[in-house]
C-alpha positions in Angstrom: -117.1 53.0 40.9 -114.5 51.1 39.7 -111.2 52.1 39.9 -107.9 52.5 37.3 -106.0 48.8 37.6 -103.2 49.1 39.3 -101.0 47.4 36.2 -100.9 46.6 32.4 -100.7 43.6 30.8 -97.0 42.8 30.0 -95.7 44.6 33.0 -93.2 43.0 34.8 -94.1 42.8 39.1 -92.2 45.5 40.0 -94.3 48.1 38.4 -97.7 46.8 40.0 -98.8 50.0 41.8 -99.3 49.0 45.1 -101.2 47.5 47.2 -102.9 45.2 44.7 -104.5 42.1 45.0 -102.4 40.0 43.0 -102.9 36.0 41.8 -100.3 34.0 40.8 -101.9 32.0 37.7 -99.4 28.9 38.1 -100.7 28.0 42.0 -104.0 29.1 41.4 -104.3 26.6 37.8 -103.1 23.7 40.1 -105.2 24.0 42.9 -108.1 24.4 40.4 -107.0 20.7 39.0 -106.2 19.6 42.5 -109.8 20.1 43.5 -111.3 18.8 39.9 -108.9 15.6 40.0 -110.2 14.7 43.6 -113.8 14.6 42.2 -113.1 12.9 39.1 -115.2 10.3 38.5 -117.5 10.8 41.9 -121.1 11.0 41.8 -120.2 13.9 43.9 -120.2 17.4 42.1 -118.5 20.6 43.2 -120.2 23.7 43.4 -118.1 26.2 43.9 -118.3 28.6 46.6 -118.0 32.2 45.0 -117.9 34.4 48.0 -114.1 33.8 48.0 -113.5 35.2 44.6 -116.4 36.9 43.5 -115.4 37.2 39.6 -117.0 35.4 37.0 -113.7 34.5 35.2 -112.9 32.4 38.2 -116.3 31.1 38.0 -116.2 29.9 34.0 -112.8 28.4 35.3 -113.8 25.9 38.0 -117.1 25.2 35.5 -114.8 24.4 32.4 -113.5 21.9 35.1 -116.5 20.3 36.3 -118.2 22.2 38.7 -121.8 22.1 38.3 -121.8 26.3 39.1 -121.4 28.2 42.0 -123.3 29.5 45.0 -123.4 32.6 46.7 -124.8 34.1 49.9 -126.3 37.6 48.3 -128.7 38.3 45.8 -126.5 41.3 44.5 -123.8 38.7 44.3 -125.9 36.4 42.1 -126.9 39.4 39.3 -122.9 40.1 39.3 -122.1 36.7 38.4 -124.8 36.0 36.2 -125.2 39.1 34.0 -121.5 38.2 33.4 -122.9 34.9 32.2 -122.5 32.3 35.1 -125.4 30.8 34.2 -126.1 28.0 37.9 -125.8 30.1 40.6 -127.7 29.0 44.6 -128.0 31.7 47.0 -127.0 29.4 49.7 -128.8 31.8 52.4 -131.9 33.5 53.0 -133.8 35.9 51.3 -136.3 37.4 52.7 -137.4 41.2 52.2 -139.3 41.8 49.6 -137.4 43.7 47.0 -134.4 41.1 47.7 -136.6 38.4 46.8 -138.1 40.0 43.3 -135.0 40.4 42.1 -134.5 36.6 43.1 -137.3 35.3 40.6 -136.0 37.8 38.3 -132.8 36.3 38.1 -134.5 32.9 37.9 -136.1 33.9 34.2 -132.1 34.6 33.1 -130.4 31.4 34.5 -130.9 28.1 36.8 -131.4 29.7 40.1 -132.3 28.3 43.6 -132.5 29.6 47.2 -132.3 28.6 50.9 -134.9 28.2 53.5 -135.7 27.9 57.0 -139.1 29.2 57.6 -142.4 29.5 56.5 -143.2 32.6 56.2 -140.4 32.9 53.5 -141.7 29.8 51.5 -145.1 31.6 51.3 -143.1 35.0 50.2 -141.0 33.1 47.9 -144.2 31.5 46.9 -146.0 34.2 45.7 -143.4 36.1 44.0 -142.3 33.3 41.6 -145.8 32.7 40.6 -146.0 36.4 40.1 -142.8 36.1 38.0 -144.2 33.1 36.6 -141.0 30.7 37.5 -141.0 27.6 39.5 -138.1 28.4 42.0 -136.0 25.5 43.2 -136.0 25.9 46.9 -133.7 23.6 49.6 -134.1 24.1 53.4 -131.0 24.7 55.1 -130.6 22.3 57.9 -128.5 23.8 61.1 -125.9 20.3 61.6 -124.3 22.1 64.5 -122.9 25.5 62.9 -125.8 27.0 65.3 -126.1 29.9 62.7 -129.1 29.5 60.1 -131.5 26.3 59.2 -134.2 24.4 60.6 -133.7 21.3 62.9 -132.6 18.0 61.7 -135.8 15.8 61.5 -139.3 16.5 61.3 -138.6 20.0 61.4 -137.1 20.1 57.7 -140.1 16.9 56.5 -142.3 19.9 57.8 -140.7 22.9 55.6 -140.2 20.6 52.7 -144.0 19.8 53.1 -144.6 23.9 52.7 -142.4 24.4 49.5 -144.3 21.3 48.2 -147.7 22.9 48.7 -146.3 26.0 47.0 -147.2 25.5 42.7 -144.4 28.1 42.2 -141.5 26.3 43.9 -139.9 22.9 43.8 -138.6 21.3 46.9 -134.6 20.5 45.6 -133.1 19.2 48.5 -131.2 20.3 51.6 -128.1 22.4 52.7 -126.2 20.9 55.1 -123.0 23.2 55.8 -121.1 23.5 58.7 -119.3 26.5 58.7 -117.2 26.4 62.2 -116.0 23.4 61.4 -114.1 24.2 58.5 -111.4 26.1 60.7 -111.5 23.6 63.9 -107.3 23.3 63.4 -107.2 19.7 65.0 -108.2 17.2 62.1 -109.5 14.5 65.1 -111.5 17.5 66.2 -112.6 18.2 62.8 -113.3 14.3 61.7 -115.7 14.0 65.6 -117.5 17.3 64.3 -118.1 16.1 60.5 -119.3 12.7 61.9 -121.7 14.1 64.0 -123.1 16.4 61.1 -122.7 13.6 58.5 -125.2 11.4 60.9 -127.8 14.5 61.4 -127.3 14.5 58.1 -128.2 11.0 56.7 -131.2 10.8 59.4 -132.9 14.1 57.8 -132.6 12.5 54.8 -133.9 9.3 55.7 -136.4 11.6 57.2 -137.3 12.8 54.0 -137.7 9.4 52.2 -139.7 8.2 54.7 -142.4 11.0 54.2 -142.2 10.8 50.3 -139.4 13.1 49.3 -136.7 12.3 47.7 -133.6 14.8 48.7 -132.2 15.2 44.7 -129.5 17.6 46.2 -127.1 17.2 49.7 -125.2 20.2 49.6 -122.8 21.6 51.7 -118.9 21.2 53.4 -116.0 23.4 52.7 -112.2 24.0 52.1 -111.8 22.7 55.5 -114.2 19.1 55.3 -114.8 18.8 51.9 -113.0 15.3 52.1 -114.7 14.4 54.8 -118.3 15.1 53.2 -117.1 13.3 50.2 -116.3 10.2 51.9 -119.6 10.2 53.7 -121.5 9.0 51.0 -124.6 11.2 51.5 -123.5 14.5 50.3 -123.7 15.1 46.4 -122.5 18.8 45.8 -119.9 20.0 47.6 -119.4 23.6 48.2 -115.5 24.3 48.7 -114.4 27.7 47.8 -111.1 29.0 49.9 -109.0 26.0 48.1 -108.7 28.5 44.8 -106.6 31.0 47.0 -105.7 29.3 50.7 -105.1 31.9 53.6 -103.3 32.1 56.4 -106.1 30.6 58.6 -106.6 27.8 56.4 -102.6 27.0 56.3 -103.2 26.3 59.8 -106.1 23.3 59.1 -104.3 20.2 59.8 -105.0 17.6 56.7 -106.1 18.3 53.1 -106.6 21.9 52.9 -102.6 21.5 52.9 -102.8 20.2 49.4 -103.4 23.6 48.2 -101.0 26.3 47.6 -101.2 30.0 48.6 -102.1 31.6 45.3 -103.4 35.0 46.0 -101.1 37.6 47.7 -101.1 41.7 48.6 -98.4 42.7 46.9 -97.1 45.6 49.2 -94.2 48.2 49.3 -92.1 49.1 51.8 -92.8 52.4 52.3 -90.4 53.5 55.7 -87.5 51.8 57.5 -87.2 53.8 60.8 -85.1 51.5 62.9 -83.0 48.3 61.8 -85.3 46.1 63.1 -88.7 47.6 61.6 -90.5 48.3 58.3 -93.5 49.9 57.4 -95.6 48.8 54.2 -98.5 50.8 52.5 -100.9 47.9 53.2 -102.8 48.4 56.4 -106.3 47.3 56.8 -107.8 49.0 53.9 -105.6 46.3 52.0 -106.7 43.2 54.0 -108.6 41.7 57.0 -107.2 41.0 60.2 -110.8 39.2 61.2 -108.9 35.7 61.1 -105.6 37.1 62.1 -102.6 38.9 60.4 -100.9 38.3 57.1 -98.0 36.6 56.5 -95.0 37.6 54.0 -94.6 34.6 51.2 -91.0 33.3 51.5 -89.6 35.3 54.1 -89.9 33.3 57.9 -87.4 36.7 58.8 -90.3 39.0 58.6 -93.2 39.3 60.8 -96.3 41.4 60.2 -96.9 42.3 63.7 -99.3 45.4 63.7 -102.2 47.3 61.0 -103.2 50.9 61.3 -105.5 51.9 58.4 -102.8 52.7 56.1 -100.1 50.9 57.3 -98.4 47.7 58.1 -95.5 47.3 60.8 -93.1 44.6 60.6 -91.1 43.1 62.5 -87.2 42.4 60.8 -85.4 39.6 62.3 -82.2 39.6 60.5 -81.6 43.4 59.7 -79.0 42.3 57.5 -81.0 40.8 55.4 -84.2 43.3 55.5 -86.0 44.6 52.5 -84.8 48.2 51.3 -87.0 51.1 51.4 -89.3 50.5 47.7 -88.6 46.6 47.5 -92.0 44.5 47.4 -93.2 41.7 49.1 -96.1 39.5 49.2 -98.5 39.1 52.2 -100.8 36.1 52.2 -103.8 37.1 53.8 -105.0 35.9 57.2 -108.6 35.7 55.5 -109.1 36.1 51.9 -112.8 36.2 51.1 -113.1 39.6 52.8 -109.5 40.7 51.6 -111.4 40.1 48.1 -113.8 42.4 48.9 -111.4 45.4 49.2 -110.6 45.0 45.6 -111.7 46.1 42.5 -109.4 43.7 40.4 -106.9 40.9 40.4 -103.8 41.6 38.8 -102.4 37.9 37.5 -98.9 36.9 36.9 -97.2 34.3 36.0 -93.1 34.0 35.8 -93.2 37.4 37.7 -95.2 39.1 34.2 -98.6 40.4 34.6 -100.7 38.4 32.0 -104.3 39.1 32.8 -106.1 41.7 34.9 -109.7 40.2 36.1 -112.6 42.4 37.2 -113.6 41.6 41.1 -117.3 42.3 39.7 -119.7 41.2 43.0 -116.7 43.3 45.0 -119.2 45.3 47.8 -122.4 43.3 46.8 -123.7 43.0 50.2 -127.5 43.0 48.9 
């Protein structure tokens, strides 16, 4: 169920109930352009990753600035975003139980709709339940490039699952997925750069792969906040599927290179709830607020403050300069150390701008794990 928002348009910041998931519109509107104004003019289109915000006002946003749609990793997350009228939307994963994979097809008689691969057996599923649903189904396979997590095989492997969709009346082979998802957060960027290179070359030789056995690969998908530069400049990529860069976290301030063009834009806004000694507060975000998976939060503006510890209810930190600590009731912002799970927590964003809430947005895929 959805609950009460936690503010009123018109409100000024300091009478956000709290915790609340707040955006500030001004950082998040330029890291929106940043991203549009580095594609500008590319044959290379950005399909936004919407596991990070998982709102279809975000969604219409990056569109009305280019991005060909979005993609998302669960089927539940797909009917979110297109009942809200999102209307391109890959499930850049794999679907494979039955019931997951009807609602699939059925999603693909309401908008443009494709799915991952990496076996068989699920091109034959998929397969029979679009012709049943009497859609032809876009279908890439997913190519494991060294994330050693989902897809085929660079190679013959993927000329061999391509071949299977392409016996399949119902489905459409669309290309490959190329992502590699640990590389995003490897801090170093000469680290990074060896790891994309090596991907971008499994890459290009799948591909070349392809052509050499008839098909041509009409989408190259894949990269992130983290190489989406990298994947750009490679020259074999077409759709890039960058999502963090709309909020940045805590984790991704520590990527050395162009992830530092972005500005944090999405904050818990917290209250300090306790001040039992001079050199400790306590706030009423814990980890119901936010996920500690890629580390602690940080408080916005305030290097005299450290979040040090999270019970369920509760965060502890640690006050450096107890003259100049917060008061008991004062609030303060805490970038998240991870915010596509922090998302998750929340039912809405509360946006401001100039310290004036001026738009509440429904988190409407929040808990769609399906």
């Amino acid at each position: 169920m959805t609950t009460i928002p936690p503010a009123r348009v018109g409100m000024s910041i300091d009478q956000i109930d709290t915790p609340a998931l707040v955006i500030d519109l001004e950082a998040y509107e330029r890291n929106l352009d940043r991203m549009a104004g580095k594609l500008h003019g590319s044959p290379v289109r950005l399909r936004a990753h919407a596991k990070t915000h998982k709102c279809a006002i975000i969604a219409r946003h990056q569109m009305a600035r280019g991005a060909v749609g979005v993609c998302c990793q669960k089927v539940a997350e797909a009917e979110a975003l297109i009942h809200a009228g999102v209307n391109n939307v890959l499930v850049s994963n794999q679907i494979v139980s039955p019931q997951k994979i009807a609602r699939l097809v059925a999603l693909a008689k309401q908008a443009t709709v494709a799915v991952c691969v990496d076996h068989p057996a699920n091109v034959r599923d998929l397969g029979r339940a679009a012709a049943s649903a009497d859609v032809r189904l876009p279908v890439l396979v997913e190519v494991d490039i060294g994330a050693g997590r989902c897809g085929t095989a660079p190679g013959q492997p993927t000329v061999d699952l391509a071949r299977a969709i392409a016996a399949e009346p119902s489905l459409r082979f669309a290309g490959i997925q190329a992502y590699h998802g640990k590389a995003q957060h490897i801090y170093a960027l000469a680290d990074r750069r060896a790891a994309i290179e090596a991907s971008v070359m499994l890459t290009r030789q799948t591909v070349g792969h392809l052509k050499a056995a008839g098909f041509n690969s009409p989408t190259v998908t894949g990269a992130g906040t983290g190489t989406y530069e990298l994947e750009l400049a490679s020259g074999i990529y077409n759709e890039l599927q960058a999502g963090s860069y709309v909020f940045m976290d805590v984790d991704y301030a520590k990527v050395e290179g162009s992830p530092h063009e972005f500005e944090h834009a999405l904050f818990v806004l917290c209250q300090v709830m306790s001040r039992p000694t001079p050199d400790r507060a306590v706030v009423d975000a814990g980890l119901k607020a936010h996920s500690v998976d890629s580390g602690l939060p940080r408080v916005h503006g305030r290097p005299d403050i450290e979040f040090v510890g999270a019970s369920d209810e509760h965060g502890t930190l640690k006050l450096r300069d107890p003259a100049a600590a917060p008061a008991l009731g004062d609030l303060l912002r805490l970038i998240p150390g991870h915010c596509d799970p922090t998302v998750n927590l929340y039912d809405w964003y509360v946006c401001i701008r100039k310290n004036k809430v001026e738009a509440l947005w429904p988190i409407i895929a929040r808990g769609a794990i399906t």
